[in-house]
N, C-alpha and C positions, 0 to 999 in steps of 0.2 A: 254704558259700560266702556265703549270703546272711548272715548272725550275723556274722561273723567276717571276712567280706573287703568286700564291698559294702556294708553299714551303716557300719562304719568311715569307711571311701573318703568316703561320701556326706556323713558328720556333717564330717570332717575337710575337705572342699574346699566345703562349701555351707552358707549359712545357714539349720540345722535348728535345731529342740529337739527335741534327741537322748535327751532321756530317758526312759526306760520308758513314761510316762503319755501323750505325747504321739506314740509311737509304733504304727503299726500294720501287719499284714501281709495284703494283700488278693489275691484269686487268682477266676477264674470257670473253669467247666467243670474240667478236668485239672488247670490252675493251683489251683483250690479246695483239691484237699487236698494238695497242696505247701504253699498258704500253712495249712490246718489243721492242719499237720504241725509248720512250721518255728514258728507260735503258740504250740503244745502243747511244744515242745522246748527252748524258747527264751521262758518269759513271764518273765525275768528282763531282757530284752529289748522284750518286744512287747507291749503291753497289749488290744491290741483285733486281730479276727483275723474276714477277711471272708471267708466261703468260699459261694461265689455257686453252687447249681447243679450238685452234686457228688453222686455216689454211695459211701459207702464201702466199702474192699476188706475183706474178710475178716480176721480179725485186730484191727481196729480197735478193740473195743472199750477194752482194756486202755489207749488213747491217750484215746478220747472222755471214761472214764471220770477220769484224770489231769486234762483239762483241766477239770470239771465240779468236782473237788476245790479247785481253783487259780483258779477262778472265782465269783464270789460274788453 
């Protein structure tokens, strides 16, 4: 939703710079890995990704490790 219907929306009716570099997706507590999620899933989109505060679930690794590839 947020890639794909809400970014759109948002670049399309407001004056952003919507481009990858100047975008980012921030989240605290429960939000955190929503936004470490939709970052990691989505960095052809999102360049910068705050995750404030957050524990991660089990499973995770194979995501952390993606983003650490994809991040320099």
């Amino acid at each position: 939703f947020v890639a794909h219907t809400l970014k759109p929306y948002v670049d399309g009716h407001f004056r952003t710079m919507a481009g990858r570099e100047h975008t980012a997706v921030v989240g605290a507590s429960a939000d955190a890995q929503i936004a470490f999620y939709i970052g990691t899933e989505y960095p052809d989109l999102f360049s910068r990704v705050g995750a404030l505060g957050f524990v991660m679930g089990r499973g995770a690794e194979a995501q952390i490790e993606r983003w650490r590839r994809s991040h320099t």
